[in-house]
NUROPA-902586 format. One record per residue (C-alpha): residue number from 1; z, y, x. Coordinates in steps of 0.2 Angstrom, whole numbers, plus 5000, padded with zeros to 4 digits. Layout:
<pts>
   tikol     c3     c2     c1
     NUM      Z      Y      X
...
</pts>
This chain:
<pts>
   tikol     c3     c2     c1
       1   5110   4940   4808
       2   5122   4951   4818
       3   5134   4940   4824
       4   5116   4932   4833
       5   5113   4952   4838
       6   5129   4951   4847
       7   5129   4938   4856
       8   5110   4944   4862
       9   5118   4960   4867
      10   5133   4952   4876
      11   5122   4940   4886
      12   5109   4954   4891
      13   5125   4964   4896
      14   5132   4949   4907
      15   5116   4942   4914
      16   5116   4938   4932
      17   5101   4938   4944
      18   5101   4933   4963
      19   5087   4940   4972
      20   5079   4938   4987
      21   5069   4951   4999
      22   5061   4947   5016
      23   5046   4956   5016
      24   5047   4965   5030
      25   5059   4961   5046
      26   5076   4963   5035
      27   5079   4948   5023
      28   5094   4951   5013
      29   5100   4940   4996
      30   5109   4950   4984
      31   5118   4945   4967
      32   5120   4959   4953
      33   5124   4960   4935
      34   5112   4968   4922
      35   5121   4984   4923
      36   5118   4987   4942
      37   5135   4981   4946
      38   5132   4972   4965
      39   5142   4957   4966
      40   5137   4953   4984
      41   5123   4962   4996
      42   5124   4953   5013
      43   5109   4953   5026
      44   5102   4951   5043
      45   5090   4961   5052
      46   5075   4953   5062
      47   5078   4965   5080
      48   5066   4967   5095
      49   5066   4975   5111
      50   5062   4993   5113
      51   5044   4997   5116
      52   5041   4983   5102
      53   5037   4980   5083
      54   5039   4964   5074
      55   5025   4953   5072
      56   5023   4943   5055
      57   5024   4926   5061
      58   5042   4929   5072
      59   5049   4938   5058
      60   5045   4922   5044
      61   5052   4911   5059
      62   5069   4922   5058
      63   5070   4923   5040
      64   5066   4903   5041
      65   5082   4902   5052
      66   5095   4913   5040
      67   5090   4913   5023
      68   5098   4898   5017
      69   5115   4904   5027
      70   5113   4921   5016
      71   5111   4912   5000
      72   5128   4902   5003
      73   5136   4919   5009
      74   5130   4930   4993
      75   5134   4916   4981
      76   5154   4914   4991
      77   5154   4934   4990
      78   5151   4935   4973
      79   5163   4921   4969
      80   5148   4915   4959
      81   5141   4896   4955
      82   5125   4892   4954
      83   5124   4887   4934
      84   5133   4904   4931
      85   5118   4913   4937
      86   5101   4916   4924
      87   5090   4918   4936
      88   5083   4918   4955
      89   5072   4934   4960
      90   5061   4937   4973
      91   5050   4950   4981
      92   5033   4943   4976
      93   5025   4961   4986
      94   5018   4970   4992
      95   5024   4967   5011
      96   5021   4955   5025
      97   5012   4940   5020
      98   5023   4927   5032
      99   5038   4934   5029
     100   5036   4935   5010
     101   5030   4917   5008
     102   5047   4910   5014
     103   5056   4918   5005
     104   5044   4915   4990
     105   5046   4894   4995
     106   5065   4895   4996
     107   5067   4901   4978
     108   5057   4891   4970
     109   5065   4878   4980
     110   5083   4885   4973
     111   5076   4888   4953
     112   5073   4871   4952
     113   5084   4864   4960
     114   5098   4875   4949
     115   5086   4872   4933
     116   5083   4892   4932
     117   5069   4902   4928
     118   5060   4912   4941
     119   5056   4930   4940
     120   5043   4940   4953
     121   5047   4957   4958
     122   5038   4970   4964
     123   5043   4978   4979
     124   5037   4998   4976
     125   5044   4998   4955
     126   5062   4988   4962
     127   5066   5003   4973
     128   5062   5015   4960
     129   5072   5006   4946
     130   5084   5003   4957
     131   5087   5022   4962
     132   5087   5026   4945
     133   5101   5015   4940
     134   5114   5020   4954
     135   5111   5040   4953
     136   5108   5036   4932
     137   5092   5048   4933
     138   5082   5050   4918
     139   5064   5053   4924
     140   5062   5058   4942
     141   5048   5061   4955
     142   5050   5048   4968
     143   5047   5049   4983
     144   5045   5031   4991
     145   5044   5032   5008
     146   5045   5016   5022
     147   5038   5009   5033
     148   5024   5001   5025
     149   5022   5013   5011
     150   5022   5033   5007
     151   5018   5037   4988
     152   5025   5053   4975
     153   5027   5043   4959
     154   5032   5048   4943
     155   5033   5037   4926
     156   5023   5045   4913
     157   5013   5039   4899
     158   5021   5022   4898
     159   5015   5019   4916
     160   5020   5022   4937
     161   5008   5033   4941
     162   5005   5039   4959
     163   5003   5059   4959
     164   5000   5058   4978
     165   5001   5046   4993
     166   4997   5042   5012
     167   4978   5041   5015
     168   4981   5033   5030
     169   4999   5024   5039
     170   5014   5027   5031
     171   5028   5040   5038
     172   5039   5025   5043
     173   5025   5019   5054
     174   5022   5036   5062
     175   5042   5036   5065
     176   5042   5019   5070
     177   5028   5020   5081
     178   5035   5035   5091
     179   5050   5028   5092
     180   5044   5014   5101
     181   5032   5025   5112
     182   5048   5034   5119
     183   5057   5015   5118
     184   5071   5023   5105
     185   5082   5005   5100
     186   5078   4996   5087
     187   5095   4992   5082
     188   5099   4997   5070
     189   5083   5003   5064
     190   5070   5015   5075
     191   5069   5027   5061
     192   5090   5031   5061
     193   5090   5031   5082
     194   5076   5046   5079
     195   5088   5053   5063
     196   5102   5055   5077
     197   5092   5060   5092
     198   5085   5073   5082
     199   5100   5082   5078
     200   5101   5086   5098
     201   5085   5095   5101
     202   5084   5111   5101
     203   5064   5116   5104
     204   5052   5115   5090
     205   5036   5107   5096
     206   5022   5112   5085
     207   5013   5098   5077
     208   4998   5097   5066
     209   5001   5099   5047
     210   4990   5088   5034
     211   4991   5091   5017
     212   4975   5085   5008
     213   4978   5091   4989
     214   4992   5079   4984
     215   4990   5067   4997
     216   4997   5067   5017
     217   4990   5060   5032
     218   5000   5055   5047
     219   4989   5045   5059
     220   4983   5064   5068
     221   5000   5068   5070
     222   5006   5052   5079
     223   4990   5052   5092
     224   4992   5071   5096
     225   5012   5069   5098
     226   5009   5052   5108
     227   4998   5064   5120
     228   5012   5079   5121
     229   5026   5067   5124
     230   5014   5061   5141
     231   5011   5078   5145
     232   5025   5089   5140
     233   5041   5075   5144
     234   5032   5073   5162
     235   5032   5092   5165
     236   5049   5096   5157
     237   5043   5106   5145
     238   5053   5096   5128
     239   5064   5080   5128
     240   5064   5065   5118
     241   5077   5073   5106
     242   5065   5091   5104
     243   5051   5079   5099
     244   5063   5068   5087
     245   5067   5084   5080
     246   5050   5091   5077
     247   5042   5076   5072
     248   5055   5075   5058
     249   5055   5092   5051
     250   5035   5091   5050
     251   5031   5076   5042
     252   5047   5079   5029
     253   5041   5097   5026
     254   5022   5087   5020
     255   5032   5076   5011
     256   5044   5089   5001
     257   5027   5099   4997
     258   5020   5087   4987
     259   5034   5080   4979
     260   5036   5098   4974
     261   5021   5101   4967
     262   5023   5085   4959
     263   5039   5090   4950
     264   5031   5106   4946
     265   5018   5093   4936
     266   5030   5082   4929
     267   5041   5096   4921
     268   5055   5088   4930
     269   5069   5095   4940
     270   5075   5076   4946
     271   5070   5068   4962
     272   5073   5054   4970
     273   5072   5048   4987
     274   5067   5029   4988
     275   5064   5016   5003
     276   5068   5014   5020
     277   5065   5032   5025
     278   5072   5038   5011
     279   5090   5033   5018
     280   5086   5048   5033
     281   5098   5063   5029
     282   5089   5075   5034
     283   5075   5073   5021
     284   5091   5073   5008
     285   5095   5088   5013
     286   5078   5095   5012
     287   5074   5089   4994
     288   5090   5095   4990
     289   5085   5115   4997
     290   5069   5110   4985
     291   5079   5107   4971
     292   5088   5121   4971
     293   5077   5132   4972
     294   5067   5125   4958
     295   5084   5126   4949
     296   5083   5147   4952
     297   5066   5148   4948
</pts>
């Protein structure tokens, strides 16, 4: 009847979900509500040297070391208990396999320990939903962009479909990877220390520019900038902060093509910038140019 309605609606409204994701070097437990509403977001962040990545099996031993801390600091945070909570999520992929299988471990340990059920959550659709819930977008064009992935995805049909993505690394790698062959610090993150030194150079270094179709491809671009950083940094020719700053504007200008012709497709004048390198305010400012003057046309 509708008082059974009701009280379906009410619980949906006030669900609670703690989730778990680790699959990459930060691990982080967060609690929300069903409406988006974050309770508590706390996290740590697995840092090396500069000059250096992070290797699967270090970064599982890190989130072996913190996770159970987080979970007691989320759950305090939110002021929430255990029984008040409906279910425990967890980033079932795609992302490192070490990493991902703690985190995998502890919450099945913690769903039934606290008797709830477990829900799997793929990485790639979470950013996506999760964009669309804080900016309330209908139907963008995303652009996912990490470290591990780099995919224009739209939802049409009933389905996520892929319009165009990376056909070889993804641009956080490329960023990544340069930033360790200059050894830019990885704290916080090596793509926000190339963000900053970026907005200091004052030489545009060209670079080669591949778009394939819909799709882009960054390996070329890392070997040939990994040669003119020998060459041209030695000589004086550029600095660190010229080849930040080229590096940037040339693989965001690939990526805003697509997404471009993408939104073209779609019929849509929403995007959205998802993923690790999607925080880079730079490429916001360029998708927002993009937008605007899709708006005029």
């Amino acid at each position: 009847g509708r008082a059974g309605d009701s009280l379906v609606q009410r619980r949906v409204a006030t669900m609670i979900a703690l989730g778990i994701e680790g699959s990459a070097n930060k691990l982080g437990v967060g609690i929300v509500r069903e409406d988006g509403s974050i309770l508590s977001n706390v996290r740590h962040t697995f840092i090396t040297p500069p000059g250096t990545g992070f290797l699967p099996k270090e970064t599982a031993a890190h989130h072996r070391t913190h996770i159970i801390r987080l979970v007691r600091e989320a759950l305090e945070e939110a002021k929430i208990k255990p029984e008040e909570l409906d279910c425990v999520c967890y980033t079932k992929g795609p992302g490192m396999g070490g990493p991902l299988r703690v985190c995998a471990v502890v919450a099945r340990m913690l769903a039934q320990m606290w008797k709830k059920p477990m829900v799997g959550v793929n990485h790639c659709v979470a950013h996506i939903e999760m964009g669309r819930v804080v900016t309330g977008a209908a139907h963008p064009v995303a652009l996912y962009v990490s470290g591990g992935n780099t995919q224009v995805i739209s939802f049409a049909q009933d389905r996520y479909r892929i319009f165009g993505e990376t056909i070889d690394i993804a641009v956080g790698n490329c960023l990544d990877r340069f930033a360790r062959l200059v050894k830019l610090s990885n704290d916080p993150s090596p793509g926000y220390n190339i963000e900053q030194e970026a907005k200091k150079g004052t030489k545009f270094v060209e670079l080669p520019y591949v778009v394939k179709g819909m799709d882009v491809s960054f390996a070329g671009i890392l070997s040939n900038i990994e040669d003119v950083a020998k060459t041209k940094l030695e000589s004086g020719e550029c600095t660190v902060a010229d080849l930040c700053y080229s590096l940037q504007e040339t693989v965001f200008a690939m990526l805003v093509e697509t997404t471009e012709r993408a939104m073209a497709h779609c019929g849509t004048k929403e995007v959205l910038a998802v993923g690790g390198v999607g925080c880079n305010k730079r490429l916001h400012q360029m998708l927002a140019d993009m937008a605007e003057e899709q708006d005029r046309a």
